[in-house]
C-alpha positions, 0 to 999 in steps of 0.5 A: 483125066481130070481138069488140070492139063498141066498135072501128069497123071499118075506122076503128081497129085492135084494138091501138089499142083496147087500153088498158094492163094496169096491175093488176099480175096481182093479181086472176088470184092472188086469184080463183085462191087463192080457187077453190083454196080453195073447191075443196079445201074442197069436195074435203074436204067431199065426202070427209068425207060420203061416210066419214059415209055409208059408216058410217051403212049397216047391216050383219047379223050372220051368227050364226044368232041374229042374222039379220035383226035390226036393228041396235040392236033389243033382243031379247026374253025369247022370242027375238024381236025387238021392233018397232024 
């Protein structure tokens, strides 16, 4: 039966139903500069978060008087660590 519904079969070819592309190609070139866009936005997007993620992880120290501290948890008079 083929894909074109509003061509009667066996009554008209498909060549007779095709009418002329008089458009120019200008909306291929405009949806493809557009998905390019979007897509190199994405791309961008995509790499500044996971730069953001991969400083935001905290690390421990590995000096003695350091371990297991958080980061930025102030250290008390005692030597330990107040609750952060």
């Amino acid at each position: 039966w083929g894909r074109q519904p509003w061509v009667v079969r066996g009554l008209m070819r498909t060549a007779e139903a095709v009418g002329p592309a008089t458009h120019g190609g200008w909306p291929f070139w405009t949806f493809s500069l557009i998905y390019l866009f979007l897509g190199a936005a994405v791309a961008y997007l995509l790499v500044k978060q996971i730069g953001a993620a991969h400083r935001a992880v905290p690390t421990l120290a590995t000096s003695s008087g350091d371990v297991g501290r958080r980061s930025g948890a102030p250290a008390l008079k005692d030597g330990g660590h107040a609750p952060v």
